[in-house]
C-alpha positions in Angstrom: 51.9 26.5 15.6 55.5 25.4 14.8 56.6 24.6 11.8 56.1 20.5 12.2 52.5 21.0 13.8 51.7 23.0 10.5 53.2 20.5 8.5 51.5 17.6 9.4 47.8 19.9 9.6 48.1 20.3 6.1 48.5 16.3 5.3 45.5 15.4 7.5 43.6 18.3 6.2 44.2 16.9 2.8 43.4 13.6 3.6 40.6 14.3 5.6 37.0 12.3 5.0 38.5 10.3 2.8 39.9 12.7 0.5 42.5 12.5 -2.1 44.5 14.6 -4.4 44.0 15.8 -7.9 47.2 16.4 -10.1 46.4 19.2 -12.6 49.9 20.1 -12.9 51.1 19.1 -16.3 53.6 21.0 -18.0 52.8 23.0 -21.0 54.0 20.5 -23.4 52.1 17.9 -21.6 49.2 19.5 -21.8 49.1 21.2 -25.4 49.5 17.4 -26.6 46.4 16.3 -24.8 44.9 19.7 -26.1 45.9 18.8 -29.6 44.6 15.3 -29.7 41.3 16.6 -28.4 41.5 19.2 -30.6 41.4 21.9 -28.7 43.8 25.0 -29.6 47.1 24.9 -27.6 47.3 28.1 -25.5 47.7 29.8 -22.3 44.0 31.2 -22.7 43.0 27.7 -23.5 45.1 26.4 -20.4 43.8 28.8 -18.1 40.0 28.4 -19.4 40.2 24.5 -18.3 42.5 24.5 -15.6 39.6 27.3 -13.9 37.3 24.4 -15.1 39.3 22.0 -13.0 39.1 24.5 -10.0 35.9 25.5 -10.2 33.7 22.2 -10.4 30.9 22.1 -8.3 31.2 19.8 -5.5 35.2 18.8 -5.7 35.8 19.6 -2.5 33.7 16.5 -1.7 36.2 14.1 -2.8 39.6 16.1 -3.0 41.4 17.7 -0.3 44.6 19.0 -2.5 44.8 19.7 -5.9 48.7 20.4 -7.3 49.2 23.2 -9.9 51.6 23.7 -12.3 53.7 27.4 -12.4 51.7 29.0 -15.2 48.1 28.2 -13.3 49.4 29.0 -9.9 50.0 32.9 -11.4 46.6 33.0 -13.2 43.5 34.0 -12.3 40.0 33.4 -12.6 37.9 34.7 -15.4 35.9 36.5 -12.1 39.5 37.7 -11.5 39.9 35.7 -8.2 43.8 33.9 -8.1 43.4 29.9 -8.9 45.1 29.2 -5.5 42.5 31.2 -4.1 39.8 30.2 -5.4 40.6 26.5 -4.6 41.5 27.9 -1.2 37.5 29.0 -0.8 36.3 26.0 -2.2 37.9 24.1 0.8 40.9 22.4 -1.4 44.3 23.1 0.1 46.4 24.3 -2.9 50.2 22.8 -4.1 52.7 23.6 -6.4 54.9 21.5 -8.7 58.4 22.4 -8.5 60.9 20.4 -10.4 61.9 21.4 -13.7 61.5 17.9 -15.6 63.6 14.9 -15.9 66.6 15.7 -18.0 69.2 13.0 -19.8 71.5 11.5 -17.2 74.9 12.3 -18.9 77.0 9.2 -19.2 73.6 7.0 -18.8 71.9 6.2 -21.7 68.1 6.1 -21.4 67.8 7.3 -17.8 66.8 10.3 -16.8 68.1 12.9 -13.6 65.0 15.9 -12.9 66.4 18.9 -12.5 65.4 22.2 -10.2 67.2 22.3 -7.0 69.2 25.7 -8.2 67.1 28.5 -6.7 64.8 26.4 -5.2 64.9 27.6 -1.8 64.1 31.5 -3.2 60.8 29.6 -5.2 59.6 27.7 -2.7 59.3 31.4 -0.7 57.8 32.8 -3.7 55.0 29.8 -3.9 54.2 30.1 0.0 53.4 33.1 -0.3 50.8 32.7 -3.1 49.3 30.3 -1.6 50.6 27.0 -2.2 50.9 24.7 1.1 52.9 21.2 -0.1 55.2 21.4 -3.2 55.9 18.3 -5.7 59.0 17.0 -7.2 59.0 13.9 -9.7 61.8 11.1 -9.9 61.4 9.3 -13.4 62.9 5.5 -13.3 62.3 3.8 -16.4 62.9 -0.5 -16.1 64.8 -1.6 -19.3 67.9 -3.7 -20.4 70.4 -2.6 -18.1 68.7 -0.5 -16.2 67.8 1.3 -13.8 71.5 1.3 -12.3 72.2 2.4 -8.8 73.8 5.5 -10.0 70.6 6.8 -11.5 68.4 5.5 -8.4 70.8 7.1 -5.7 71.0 10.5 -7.9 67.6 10.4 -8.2 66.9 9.9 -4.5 69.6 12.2 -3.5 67.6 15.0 -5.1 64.3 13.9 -3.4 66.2 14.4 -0.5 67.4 17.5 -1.1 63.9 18.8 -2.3 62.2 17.5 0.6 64.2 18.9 3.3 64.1 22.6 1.5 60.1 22.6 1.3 59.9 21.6 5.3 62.2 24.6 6.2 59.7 26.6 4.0 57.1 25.8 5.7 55.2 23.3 2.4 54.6 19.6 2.6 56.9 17.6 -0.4 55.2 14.9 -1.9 58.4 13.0 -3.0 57.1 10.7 -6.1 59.8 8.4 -7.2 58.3 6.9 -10.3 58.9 3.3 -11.7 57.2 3.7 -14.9 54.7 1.3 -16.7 56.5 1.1 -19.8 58.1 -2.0 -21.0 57.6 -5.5 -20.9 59.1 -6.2 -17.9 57.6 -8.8 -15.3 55.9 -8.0 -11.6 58.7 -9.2 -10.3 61.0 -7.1 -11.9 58.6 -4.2 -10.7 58.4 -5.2 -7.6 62.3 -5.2 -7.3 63.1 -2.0 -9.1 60.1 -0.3 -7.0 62.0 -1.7 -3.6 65.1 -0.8 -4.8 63.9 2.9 -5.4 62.3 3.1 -2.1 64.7 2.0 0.4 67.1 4.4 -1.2 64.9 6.8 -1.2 64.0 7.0 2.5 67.9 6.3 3.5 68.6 9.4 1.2 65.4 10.9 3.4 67.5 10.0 6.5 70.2 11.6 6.2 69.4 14.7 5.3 67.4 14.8 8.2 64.0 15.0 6.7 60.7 14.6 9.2 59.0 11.6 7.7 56.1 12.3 9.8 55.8 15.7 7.0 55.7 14.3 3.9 53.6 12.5 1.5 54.8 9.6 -0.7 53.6 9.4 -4.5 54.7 6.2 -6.1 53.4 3.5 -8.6 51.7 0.9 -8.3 53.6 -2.4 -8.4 52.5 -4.3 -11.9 54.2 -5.7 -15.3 55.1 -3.5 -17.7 52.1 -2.5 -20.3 53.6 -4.3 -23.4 54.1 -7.4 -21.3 52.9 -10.7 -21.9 52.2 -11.4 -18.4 48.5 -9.6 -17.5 48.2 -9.3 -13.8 44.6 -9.5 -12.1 43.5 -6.5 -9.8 43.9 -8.9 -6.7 47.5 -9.8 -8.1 48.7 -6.1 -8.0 47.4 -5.3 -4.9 49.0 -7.7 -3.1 52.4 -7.0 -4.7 52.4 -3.6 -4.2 51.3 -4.2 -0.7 54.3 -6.4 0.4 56.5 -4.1 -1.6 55.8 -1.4 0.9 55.5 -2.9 3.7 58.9 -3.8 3.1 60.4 -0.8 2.4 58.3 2.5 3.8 58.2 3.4 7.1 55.5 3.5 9.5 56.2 6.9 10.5 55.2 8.1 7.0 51.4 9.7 7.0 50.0 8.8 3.8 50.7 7.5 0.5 48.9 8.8 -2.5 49.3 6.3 -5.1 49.7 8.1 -9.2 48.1 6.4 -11.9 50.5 6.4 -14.2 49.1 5.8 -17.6 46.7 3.5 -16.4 42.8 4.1 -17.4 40.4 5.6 -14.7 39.0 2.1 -14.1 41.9 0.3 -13.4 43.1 2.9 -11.0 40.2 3.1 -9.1 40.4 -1.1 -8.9 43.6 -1.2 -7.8 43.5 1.2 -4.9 40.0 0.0 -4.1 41.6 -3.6 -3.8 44.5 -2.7 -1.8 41.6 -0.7 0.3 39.3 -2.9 0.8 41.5 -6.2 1.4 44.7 -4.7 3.5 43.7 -1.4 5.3 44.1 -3.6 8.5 47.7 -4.2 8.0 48.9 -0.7 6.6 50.1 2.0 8.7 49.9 5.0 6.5 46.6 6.4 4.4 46.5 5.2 1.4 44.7 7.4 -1.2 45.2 9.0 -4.5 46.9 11.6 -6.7 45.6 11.0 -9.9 45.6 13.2 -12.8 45.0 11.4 -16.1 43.0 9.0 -14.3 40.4 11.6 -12.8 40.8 14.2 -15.7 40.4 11.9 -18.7 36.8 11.6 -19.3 36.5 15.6 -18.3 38.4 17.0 -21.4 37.3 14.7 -23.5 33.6 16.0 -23.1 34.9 19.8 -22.7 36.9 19.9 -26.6 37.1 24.2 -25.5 34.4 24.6 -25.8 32.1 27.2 -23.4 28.5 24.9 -24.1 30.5 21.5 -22.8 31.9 23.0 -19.4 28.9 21.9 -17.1 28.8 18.4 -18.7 32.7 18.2 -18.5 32.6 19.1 -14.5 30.0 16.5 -13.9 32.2 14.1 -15.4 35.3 15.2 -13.1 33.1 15.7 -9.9 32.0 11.6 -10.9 35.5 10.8 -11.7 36.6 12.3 -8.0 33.9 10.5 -6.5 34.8 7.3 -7.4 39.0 7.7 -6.7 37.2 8.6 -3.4 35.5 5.4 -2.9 38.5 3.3 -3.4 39.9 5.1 -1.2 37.6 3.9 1.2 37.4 0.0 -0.2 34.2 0.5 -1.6 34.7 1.2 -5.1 32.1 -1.1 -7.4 32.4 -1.2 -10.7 28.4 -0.8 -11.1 29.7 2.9 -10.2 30.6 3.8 -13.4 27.8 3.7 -15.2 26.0 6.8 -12.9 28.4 9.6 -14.6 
C-alpha cells in the first residue's frame, strides 16, 4: 500500500459507520484545571487513571473511530499494563497524537497568538508512528478582537499548518489541521463568518503550495457563530446555515472530511449544531462532516468520575451516552428527547 492509499484508509476507517473523533488530548495544565475544579488531585497517576477511563469504556468503539492523545498518555500504560495506544488499537479506535507545542505570544502582535513545534518535528512524528499513533494534530488559535486577527497572524499561522501537514504525510500520519476562530468575544456572525473565511482560504493556499495531498487530511475548525458575550443570540438553524455557506466557499471538494471542535460550547449545543448542518445540508456537502469533540463528549464523564475508583462505571456510561449522541448528529438524527436516556 503506498503511502497515499494508507493515508486516506486511515480517514475512512475513522469515519466509518458514522464515526467521529474524541479529543482527549489536553495538555497538563488544561487538564489539572478541570481536575481542580472537580476536585480531583492534579497528577500524572490521576491523569493516567482517567485517561485509561477514556480508553477503556465499554462500547466506544460504537460511536468513535479515532481518539487523539496527548504526549504524556501516548507513553502510559494501562493499569493491566497494556500501552493506551494499544489498547485503543484492540478496542477498534485508530489512535492519534497531538503534536504542537501550544500557541505562544506573536512577538510584535499584541493579543495574538503563533503555536509553536515545527523544530524536531520530523524526528517526533517517527517516534509517534512507531507507537502507534496513525494521524497527528496541530492547533492554530485565532482570537476575533479590536484589530484583529491581522493577515500577518492568519498567514503565520497557516504557514505552519502547512508545514505540519506536509511533515506528517511523509511520515506516513494523517494531520488534522484545526485552525481555530475562537468563541470568545462579542463579535457578530458576520464578523465570524468573515474571520473564519479569511482563515480558511489561507489556509488551503498555504496547503497548496507546499504541496500537501488534500485528499489526506482532515479539517478541524469552528463552527461559524457570534461570539459568547455577544448580544446577538443565533438559533441552531442560524449557525448551521452560516457555517455551511462559509465552507462551501472556502474548502475544497477534494478534502475527505471535516470534524467540526466544540469549542467551549455545552454538549447540547454541539450535538444541535452538527445535527442541523446534518440533517438539513448533507445533500449539498462534499466532504463528511462529523465531530472531534472533547469538552463536549467528556464533560458530563468527569463530572460523575471526581477520582474516584466507585464512580468509574457510571462515568463511562455517561461518555459511551455522550459518544452516542455526537454520533447521531452526525447522522442528522440527533433529538433532543436523547438526552434524557444517559
Amino acid at each position: 500500500m503506498t503511502n497515499s492509499e494508507l493515508l486516506k484508509n486511515t480517514i475512512a476507517q475513522i469515519f466509518a459507520n458514522g464515526k467521529g473523533i474524541l479529543a482527549m488530548d489536553e495538555s497538563t495544565p488544561t487538564i489539572d484545571k478541570r481536575f481542580s475544579v472537580n476536585g480531583i488531585p492534579q497528577n500524572v497517576e490521576m491523569r493516567r487513571n482517567y485517561r485509561e477511563l477514556l480508553a477503556t469504556t465499554p462500547g466506544l468503539s460504537e460511536s468513535i473511530g479515532g481518539a487523539i492523545l496527548y504526549d504524556e498518555t501516548i507513553r502510559q500504560q494501562t493499569s493491566d499494563g497494556i500501552a493506551m495506544a494499544t489498547m485503543l488499537m484492540n478496542s477498534g479506535i485508530i489512535p492519534g497524537i497531538k503534536v504542537d507545542m501550544g500557541a505562544k505570544p506573536l512577538a510584535g502582535f499584541p493579543n495574538e497568538k503563533i503555536t509553536e513545534g515545527l523544530d524536531g518535528l520530523r524526528e517526533r512524528l517517527v517516534d509517534y508512528n512507531s507507537m502507534g499513533a496513525r494521524f497527528a494534530k496541530w492547533r492554530a488559535v485565532i482570537t476575533i478582537g479590536d484589530g484583529i486577527p491581522t493577515d500577518a497572524c492568519i498567514n503565520a499561522n497557516s504557514h505552519a499548518l502547512a508545514r505540519y501537514a506536509a511533515l506528517c504525510q511523509e511520515a506516513g500520519l494523517v494531520p488534522i489541521v484545526e485552525p481555530e476562530v475562537l468563541m470568545d468575544g462579542n463579535h457578530s456572525r458576520q464578523r465570524c463568518y468573515d474571520v473564519t473565511e479569511q482563515a480558511l482560504k489561507s489556509l488551503f493556499e498555504a496547503l497548496y503550495h507546499f504541496r500537501v495531498d488534500l485528499q489526506s487530511i482532515i479539517l478541524k475548525p469552528n463552527l461559524v457563530m457570534a461570539g459568547k458575550d455577544s448580544s446577538q443570540k443565533d438559533s441552531i438553524a442560524d449557525v448551521a446555515k452560516a457555517t455551511v455557506n462559509c465552507f462551501l466557499s472556502s474548502v475544497p471538494a477534494a478534502v475527505p472530511a471535516i470534524a467540526f471542535l466544540s469549542g467551549g460550547q455545552s454538549p447540547e449545543q454541539a450535538s444541535q449544531h452538527l445535527n442541523a448542518i446534518n440533517k438539513n445540508y448533507k445533500d449539498r456537502l462534499p466532504w463528511i462532516v462529523a465531530f472531534s469533540f472533547a469538552r463536549a463528549i467528556q464533560h458530563p464523564c468527569l463530572e460523575a468520575w471526581k477520582g474516584q475508583e466507585a464512580h468509574v462505571e457510571k462515568a463511562q456510561q455517561l461518555l459511551y451516552h455522550r459518544a452516542k449522541l455526537s454520533a447521531a448528529a452526525r447522522r442528522g438524527a440527533y433529538k433532543s428527547a436523547m438526552e434524557d436516556h444517559g
